[in-house]
Each structure stands twice: as C-alpha cells, then as structure tokens.
N, CA, C and O atoms as a GROMACS GRO file, in nm:
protein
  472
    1UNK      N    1   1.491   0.417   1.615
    1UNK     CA    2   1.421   0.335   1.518
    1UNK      C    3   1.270   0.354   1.529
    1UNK      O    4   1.198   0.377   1.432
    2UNK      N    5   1.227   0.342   1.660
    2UNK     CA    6   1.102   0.389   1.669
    2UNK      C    7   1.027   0.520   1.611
    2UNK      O    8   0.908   0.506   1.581
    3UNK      N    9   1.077   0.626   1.595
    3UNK     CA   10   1.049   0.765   1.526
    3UNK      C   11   1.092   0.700   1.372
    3UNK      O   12   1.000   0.697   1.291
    4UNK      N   13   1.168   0.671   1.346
    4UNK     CA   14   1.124   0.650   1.197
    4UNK      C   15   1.024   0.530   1.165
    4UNK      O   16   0.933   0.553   1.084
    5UNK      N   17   1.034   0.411   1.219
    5UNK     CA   18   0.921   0.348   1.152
    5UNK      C   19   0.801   0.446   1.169
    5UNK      O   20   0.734   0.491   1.076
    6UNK      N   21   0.785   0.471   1.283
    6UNK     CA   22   0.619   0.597   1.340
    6UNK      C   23   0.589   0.684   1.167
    6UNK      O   24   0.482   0.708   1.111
    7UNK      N   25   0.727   0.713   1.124
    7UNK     CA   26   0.691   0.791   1.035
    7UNK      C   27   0.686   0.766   0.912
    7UNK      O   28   0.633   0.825   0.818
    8UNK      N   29   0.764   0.644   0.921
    8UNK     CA   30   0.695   0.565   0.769
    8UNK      C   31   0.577   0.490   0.759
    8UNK      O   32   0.537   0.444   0.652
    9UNK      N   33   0.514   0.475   0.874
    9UNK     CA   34   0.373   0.418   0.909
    9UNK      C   35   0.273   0.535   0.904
    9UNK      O   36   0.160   0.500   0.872
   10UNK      N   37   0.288   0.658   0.927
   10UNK     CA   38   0.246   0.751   0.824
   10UNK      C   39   0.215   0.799   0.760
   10UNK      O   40   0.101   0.840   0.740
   11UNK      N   41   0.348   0.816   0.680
   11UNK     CA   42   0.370   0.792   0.546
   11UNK      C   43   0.316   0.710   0.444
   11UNK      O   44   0.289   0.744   0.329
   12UNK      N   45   0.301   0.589   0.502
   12UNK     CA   46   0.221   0.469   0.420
   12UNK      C   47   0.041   0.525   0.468
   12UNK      O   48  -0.056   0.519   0.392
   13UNK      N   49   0.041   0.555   0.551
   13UNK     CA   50  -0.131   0.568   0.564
   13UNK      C   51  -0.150   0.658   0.442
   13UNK      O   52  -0.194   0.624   0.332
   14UNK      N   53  -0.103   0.790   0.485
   14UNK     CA   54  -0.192   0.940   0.368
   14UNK      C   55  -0.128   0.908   0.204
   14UNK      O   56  -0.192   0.952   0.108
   15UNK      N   57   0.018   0.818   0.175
   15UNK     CA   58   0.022   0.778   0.003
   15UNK      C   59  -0.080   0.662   0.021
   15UNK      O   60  -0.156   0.639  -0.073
   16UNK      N   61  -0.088   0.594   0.124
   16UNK     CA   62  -0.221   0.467   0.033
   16UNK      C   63  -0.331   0.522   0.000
   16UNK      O   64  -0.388   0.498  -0.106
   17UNK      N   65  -0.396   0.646   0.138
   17UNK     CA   66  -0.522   0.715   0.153
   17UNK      C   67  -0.501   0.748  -0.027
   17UNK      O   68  -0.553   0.690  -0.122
   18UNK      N   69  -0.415   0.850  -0.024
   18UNK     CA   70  -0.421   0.921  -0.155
   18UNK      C   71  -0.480   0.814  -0.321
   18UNK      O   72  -0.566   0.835  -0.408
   19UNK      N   73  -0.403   0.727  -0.302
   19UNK     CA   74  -0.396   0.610  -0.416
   19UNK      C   75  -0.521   0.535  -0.390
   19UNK      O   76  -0.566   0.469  -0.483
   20UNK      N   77  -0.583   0.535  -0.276
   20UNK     CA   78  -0.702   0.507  -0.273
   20UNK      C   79  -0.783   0.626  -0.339
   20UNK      O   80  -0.878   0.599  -0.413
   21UNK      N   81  -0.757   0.722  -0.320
   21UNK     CA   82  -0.905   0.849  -0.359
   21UNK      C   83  -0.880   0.778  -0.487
   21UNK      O   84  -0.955   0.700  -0.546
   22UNK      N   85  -0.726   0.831  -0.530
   22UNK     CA   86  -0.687   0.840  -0.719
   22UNK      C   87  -0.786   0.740  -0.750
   22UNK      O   88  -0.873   0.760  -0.835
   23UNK      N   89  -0.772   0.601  -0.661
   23UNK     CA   90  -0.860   0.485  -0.745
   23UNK      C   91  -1.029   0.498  -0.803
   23UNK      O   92  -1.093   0.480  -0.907
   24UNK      N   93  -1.048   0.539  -0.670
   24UNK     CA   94  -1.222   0.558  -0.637
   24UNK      C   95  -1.273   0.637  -0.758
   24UNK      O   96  -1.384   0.617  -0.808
   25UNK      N   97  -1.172   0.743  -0.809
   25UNK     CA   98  -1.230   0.788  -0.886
   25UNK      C   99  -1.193   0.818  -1.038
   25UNK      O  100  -1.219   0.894  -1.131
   26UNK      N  101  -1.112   0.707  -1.001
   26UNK     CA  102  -1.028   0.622  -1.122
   26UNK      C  103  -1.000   0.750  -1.240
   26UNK      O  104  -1.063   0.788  -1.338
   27UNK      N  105  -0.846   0.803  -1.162
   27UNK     CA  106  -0.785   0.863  -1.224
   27UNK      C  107  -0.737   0.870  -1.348
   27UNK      O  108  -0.634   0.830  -1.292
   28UNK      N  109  -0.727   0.873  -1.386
   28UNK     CA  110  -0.641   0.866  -1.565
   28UNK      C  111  -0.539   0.827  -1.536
   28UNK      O  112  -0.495   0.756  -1.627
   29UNK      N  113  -0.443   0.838  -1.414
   29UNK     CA  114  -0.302   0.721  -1.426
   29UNK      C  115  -0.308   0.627  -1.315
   29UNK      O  116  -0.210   0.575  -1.260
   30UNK      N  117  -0.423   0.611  -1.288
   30UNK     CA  118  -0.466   0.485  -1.239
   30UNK      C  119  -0.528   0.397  -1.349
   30UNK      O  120  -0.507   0.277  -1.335
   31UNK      N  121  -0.583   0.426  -1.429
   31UNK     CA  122  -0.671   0.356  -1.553
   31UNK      C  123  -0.568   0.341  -1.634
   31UNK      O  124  -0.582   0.237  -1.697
   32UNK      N  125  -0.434   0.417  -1.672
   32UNK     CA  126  -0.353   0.371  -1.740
   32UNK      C  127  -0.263   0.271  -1.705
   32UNK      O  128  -0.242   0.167  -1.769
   33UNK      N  129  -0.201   0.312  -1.580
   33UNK     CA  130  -0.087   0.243  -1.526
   33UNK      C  131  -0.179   0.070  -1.499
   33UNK      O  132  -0.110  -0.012  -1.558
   34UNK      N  133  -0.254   0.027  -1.458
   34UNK     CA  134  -0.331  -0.108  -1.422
   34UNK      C  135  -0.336  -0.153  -1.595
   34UNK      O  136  -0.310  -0.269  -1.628
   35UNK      N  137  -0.375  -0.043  -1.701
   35UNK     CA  138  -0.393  -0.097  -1.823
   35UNK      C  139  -0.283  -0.170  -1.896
   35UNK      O  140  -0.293  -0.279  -1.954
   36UNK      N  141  -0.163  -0.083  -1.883
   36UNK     CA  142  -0.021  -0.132  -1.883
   36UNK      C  143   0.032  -0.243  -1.824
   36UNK      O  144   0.102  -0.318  -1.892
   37UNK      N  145   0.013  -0.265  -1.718
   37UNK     CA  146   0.060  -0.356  -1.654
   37UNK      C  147  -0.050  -0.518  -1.612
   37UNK      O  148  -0.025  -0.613  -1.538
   38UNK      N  149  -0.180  -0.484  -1.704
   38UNK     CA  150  -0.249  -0.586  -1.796
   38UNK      C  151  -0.356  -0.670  -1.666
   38UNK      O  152  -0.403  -0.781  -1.643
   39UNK      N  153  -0.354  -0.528  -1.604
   39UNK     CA  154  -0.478  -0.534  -1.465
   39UNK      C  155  -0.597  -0.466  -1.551
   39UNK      O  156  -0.592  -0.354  -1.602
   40UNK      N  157  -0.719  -0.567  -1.557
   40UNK     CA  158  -0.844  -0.515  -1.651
   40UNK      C  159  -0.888  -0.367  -1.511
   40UNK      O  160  -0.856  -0.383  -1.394
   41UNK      N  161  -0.955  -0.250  -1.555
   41UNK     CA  162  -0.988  -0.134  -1.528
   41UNK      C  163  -1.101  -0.208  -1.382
   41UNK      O  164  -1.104  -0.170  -1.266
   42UNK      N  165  -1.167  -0.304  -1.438
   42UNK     CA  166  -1.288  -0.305  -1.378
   42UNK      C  167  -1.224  -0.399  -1.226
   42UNK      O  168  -1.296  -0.430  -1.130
   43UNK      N  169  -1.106  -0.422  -1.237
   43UNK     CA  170  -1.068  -0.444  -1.049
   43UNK      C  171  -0.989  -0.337  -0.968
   43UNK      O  172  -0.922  -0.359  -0.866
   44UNK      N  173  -1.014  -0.187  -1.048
   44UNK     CA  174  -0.942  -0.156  -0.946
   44UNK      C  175  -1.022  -0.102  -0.876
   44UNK      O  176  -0.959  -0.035  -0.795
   45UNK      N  177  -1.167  -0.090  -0.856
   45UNK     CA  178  -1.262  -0.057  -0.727
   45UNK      C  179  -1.217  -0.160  -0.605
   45UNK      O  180  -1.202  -0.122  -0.489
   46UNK      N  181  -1.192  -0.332  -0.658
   46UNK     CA  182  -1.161  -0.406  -0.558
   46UNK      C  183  -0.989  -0.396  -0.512
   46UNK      O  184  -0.938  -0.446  -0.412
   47UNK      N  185  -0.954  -0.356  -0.567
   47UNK     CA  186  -0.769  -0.306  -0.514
   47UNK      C  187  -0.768  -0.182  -0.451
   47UNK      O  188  -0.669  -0.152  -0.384
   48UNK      N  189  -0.878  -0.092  -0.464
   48UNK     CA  190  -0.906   0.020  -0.376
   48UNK      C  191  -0.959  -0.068  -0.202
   48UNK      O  192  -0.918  -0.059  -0.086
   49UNK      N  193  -1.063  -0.144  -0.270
   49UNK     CA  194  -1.104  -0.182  -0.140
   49UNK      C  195  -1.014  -0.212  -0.060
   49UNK      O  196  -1.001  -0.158   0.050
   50UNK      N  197  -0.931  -0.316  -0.110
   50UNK     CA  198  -0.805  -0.404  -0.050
   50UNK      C  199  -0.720  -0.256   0.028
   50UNK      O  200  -0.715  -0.230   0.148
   51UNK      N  201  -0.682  -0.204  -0.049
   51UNK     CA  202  -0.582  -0.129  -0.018
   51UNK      C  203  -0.622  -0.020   0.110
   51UNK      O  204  -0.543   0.021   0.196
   52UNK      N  205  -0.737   0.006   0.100
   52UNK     CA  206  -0.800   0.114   0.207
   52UNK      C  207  -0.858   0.029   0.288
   52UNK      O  208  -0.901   0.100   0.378
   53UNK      N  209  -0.890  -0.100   0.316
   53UNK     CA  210  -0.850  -0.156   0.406
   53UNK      C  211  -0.731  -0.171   0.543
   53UNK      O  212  -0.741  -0.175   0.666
   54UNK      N  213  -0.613  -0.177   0.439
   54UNK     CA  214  -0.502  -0.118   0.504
   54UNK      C  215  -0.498  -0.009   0.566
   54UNK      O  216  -0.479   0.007   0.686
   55UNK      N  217  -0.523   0.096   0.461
   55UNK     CA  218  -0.514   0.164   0.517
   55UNK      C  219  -0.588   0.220   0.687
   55UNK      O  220  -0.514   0.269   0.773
   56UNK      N  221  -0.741   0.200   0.711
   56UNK     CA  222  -0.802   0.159   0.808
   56UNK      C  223  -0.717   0.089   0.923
   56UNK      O  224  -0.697   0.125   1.039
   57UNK      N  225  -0.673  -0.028   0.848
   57UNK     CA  226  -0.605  -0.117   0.962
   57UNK      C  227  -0.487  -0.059   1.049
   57UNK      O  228  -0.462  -0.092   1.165
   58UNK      N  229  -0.426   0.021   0.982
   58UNK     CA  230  -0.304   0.109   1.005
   58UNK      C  231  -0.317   0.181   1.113
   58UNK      O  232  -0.239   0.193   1.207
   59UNK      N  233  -0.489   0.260   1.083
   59UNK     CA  234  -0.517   0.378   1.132
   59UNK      C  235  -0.562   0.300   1.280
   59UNK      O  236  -0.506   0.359   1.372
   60UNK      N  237  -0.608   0.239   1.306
   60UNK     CA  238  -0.692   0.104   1.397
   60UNK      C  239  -0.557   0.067   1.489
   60UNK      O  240  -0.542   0.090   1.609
   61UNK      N  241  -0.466   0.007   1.400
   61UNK     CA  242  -0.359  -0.011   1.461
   61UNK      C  243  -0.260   0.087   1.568
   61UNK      O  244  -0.202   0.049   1.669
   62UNK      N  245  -0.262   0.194   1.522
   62UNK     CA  246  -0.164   0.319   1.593
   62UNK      C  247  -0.294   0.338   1.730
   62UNK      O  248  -0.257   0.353   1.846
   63UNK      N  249  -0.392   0.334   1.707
   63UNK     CA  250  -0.492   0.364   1.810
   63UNK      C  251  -0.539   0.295   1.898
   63UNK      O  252  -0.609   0.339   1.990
   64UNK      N  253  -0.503   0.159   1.878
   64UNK     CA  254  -0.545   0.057   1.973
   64UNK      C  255  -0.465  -0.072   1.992
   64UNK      O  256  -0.353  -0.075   2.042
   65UNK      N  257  -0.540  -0.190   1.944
   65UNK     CA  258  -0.468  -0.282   1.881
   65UNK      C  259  -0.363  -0.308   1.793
   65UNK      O  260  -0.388  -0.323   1.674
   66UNK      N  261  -0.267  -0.314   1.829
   66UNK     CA  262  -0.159  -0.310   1.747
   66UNK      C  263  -0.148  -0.466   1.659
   66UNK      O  264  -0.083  -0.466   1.554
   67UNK      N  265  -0.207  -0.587   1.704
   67UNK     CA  266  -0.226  -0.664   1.623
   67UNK      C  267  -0.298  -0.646   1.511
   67UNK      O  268  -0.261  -0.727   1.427
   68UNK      N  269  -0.395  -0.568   1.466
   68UNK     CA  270  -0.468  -0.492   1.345
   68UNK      C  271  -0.380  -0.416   1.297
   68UNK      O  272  -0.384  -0.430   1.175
   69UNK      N  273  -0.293  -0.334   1.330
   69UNK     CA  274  -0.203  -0.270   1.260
   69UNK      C  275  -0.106  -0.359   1.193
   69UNK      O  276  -0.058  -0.326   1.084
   70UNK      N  277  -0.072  -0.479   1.257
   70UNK     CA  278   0.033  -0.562   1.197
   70UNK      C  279  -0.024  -0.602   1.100
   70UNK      O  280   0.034  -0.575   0.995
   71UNK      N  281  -0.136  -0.670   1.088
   71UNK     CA  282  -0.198  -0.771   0.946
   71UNK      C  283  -0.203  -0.696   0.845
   71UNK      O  284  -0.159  -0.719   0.732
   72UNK      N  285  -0.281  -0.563   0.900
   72UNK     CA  286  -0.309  -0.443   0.735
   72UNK      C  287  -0.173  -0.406   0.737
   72UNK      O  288  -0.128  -0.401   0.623
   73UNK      N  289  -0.062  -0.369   0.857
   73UNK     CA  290   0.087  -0.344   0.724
   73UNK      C  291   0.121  -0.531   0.649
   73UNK      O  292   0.111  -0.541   0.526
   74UNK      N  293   0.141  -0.601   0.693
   74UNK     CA  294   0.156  -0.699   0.600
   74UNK      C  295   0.066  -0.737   0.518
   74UNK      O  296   0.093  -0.809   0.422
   75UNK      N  297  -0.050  -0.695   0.543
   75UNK     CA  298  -0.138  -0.712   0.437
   75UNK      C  299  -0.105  -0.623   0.296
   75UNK      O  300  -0.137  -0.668   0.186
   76UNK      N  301  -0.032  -0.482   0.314
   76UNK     CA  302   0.002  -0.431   0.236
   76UNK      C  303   0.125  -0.430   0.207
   76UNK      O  304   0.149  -0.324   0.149
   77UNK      N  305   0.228  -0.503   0.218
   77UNK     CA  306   0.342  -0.577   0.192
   77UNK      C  307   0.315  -0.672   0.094
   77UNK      O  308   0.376  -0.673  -0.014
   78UNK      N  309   0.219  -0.760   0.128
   78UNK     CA  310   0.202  -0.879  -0.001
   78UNK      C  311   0.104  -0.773  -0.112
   78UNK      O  312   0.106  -0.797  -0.232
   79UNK      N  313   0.025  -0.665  -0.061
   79UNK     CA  314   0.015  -0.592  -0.219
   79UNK      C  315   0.036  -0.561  -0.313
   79UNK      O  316  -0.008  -0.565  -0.428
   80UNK      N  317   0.152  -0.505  -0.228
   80UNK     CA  318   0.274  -0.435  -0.313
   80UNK      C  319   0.338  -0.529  -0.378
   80UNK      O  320   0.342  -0.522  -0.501
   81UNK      N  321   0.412  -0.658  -0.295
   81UNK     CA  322   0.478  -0.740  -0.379
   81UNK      C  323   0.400  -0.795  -0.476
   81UNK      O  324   0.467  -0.860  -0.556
   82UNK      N  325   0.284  -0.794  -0.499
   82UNK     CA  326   0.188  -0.823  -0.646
   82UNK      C  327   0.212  -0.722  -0.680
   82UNK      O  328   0.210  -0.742  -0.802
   83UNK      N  329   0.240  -0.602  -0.666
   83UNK     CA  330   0.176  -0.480  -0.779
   83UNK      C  331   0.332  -0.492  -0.812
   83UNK      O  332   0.349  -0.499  -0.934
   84UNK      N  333   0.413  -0.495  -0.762
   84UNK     CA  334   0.582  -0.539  -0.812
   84UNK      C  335   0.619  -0.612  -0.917
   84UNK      O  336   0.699  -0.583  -1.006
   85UNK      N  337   0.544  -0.724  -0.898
   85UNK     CA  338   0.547  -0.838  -0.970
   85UNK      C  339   0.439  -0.858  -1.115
   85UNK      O  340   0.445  -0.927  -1.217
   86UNK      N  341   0.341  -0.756  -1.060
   86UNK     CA  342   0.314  -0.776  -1.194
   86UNK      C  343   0.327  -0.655  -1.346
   86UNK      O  344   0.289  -0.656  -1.464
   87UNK      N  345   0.421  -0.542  -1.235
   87UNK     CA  346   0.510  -0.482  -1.320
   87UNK      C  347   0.604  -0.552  -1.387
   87UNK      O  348   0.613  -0.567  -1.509
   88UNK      N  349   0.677  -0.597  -1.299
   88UNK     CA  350   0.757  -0.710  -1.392
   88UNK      C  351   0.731  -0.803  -1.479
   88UNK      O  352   0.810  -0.844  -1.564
   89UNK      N  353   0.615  -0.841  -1.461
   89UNK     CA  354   0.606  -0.971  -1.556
   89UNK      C  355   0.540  -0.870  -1.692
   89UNK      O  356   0.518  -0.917  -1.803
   90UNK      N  357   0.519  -0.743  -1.658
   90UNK     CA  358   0.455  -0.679  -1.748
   90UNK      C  359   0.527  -0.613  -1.858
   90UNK      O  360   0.486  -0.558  -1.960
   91UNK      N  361   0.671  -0.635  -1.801
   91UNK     CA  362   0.803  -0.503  -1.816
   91UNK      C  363   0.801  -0.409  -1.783
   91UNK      O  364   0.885  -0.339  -1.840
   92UNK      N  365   0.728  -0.345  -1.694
   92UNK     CA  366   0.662  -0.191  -1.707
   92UNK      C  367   0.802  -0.130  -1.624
   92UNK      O  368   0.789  -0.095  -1.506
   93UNK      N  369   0.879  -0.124  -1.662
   93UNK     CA  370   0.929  -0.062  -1.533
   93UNK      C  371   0.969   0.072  -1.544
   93UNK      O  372   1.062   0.100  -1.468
   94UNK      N  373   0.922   0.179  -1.626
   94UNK     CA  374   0.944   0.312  -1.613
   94UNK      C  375   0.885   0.359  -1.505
   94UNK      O  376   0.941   0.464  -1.475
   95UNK      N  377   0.794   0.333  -1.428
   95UNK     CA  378   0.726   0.365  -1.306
   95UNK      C  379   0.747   0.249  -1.225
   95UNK      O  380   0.718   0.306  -1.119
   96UNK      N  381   0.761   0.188  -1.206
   96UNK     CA  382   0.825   0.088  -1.106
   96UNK      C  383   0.850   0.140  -0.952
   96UNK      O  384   0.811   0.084  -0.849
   97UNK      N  385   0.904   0.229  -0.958
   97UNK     CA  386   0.985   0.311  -0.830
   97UNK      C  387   0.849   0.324  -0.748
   97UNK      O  388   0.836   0.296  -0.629
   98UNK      N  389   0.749   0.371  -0.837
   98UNK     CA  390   0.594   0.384  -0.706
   98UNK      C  391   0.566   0.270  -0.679
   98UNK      O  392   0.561   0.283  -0.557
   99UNK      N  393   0.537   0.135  -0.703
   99UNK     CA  394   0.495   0.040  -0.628
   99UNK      C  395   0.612   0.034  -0.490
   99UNK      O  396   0.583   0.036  -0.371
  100UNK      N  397   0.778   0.024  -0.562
  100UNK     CA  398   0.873   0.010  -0.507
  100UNK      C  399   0.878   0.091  -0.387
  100UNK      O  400   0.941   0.044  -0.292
  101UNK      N  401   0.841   0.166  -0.379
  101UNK     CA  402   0.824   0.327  -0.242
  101UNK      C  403   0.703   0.268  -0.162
  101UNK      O  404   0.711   0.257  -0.039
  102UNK      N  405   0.587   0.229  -0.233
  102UNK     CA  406   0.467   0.208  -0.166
  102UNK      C  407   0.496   0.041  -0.046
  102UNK      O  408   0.445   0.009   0.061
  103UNK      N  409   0.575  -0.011  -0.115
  103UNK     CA  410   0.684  -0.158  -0.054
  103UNK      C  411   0.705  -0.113   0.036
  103UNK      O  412   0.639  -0.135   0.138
  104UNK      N  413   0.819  -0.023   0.029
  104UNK     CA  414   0.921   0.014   0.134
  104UNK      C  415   0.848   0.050   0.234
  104UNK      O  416   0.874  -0.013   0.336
  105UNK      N  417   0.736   0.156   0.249
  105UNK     CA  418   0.647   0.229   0.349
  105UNK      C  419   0.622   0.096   0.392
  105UNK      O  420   0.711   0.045   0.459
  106UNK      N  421   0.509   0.022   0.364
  106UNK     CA  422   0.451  -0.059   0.374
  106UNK      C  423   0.551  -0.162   0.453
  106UNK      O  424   0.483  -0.230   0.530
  107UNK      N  425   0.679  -0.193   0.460
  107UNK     CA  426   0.757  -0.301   0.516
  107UNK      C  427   0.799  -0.201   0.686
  107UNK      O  428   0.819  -0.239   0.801
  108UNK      N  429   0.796  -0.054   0.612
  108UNK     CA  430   0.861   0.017   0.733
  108UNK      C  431   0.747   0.013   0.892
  108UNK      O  432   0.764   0.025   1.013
  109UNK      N  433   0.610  -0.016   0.780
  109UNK     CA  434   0.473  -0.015   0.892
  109UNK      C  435   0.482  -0.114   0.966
  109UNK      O  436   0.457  -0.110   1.087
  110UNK      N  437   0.525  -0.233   0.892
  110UNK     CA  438   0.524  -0.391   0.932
  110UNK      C  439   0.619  -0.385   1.043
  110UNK      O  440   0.589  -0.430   1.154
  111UNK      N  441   0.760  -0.319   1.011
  111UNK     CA  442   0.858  -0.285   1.147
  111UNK      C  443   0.817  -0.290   1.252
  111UNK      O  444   0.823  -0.374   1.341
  112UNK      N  445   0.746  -0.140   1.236
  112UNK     CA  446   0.671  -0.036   1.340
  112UNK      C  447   0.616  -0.158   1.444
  112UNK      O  448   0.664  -0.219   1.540
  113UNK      N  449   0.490  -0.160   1.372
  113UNK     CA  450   0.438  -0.302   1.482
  113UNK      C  451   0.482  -0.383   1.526
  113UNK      O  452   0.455  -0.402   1.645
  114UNK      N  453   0.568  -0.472   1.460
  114UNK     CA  454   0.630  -0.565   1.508
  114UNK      C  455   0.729  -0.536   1.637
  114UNK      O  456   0.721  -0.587   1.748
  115UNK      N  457   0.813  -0.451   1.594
  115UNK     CA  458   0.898  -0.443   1.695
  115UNK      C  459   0.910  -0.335   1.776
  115UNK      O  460   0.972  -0.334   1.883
  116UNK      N  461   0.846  -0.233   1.723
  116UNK     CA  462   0.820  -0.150   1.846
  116UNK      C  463   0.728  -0.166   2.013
  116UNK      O  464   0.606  -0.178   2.001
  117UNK      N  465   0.770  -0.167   2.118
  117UNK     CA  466   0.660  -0.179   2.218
  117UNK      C  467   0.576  -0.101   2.207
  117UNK      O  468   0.605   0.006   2.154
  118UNK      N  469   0.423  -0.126   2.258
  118UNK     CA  470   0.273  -0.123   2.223
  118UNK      C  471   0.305  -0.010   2.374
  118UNK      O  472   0.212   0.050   2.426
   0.00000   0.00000   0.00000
C-alpha cells in the first residue's frame, strides 16, 4: 500500500504542477472549462494559487514534515470536491472524469500521509 499511495502522491504533485502552469497562463481549456462550469476567468489566478499551494505542501510534506503534507493533500481533496460539485451543479459532465482523477490522486496523497509511517 505504501508504494502505491508514494505514487499517487506523485502523481498528484506533477498533474496539479501541470494544471497549475495551464492556469498561470490561462490556457484556452482552462478559460473555457471554469467558463462552463460558471467560475468567472478572473479567479482562476486565485485557484492556481490555492492549488500550487498544495502542491508545495505535498512537496514539503514527502521531505520533512509530514503534517504539511497531510493538510495540502486534504486541502486538495476539499478542491476537488468543489471543482466536482460545481461541475455538477453546472451539468458539465463531459469532462468530469478530470476533476474526478484529480480527487482520486488527491485522496490517494491524503492516504499516503495519514497512514503510512513517517
């Protein structure tokens, strides 16, 4: 169990890293997908922040403190379950599956820490 959470904790660092750049420089299906799902353009510099936060925390976490690793993966657990939720309330769900993946990583990180020994 330990080798796979390790590697979905990972996994969740370099797709958030990534979805962070996409944001920063506010990709075209980052500006769409937030438009769709009825997130105004002008917060996703602060959902970058949020999110590469995590990501940081992750990175912080595997290296030291593993209590910093726990908050930024649950910190990005309740992200996701907003970015979930407000697909849904949006209907959006032809893309759905990426918040849904970005969840899963994100719960697999929360594992990691939690129950793996430090």
């Amino acid at each position: 169990m330990t080798t796979v959470t390790l590697a979905g904790t990972v996994l969740c660092i370099l797709a958030n890293a990534f979805e962070v750049a996409a944001k920063a420089v506010r990709a075209r299906f980052v500006v769409r997908n937030s438009t769709e799902v009825g997130v105004a353009p002008r917060w996703i510099p602060y959902l970058a922040t949020l999110e590469g936060a995590g990501v940081v925390g992750l990175v912080v976490g595997l290296l030291g403190p593993r209590p910093v690793g726990l908050a930024a993966a649950v910190g990005l657990v309740a992200f996701f379950v907003g970015a979930v939720l407000a697909h849904v309330r949006a209907r959006v769900f032809h893309n759905i599956a990426f918040p849904v993946a970005f969840l899963a990583l994100a719960v697999a990180a929360t594992a990691h820490f939690a129950w793996t020994p430090g």
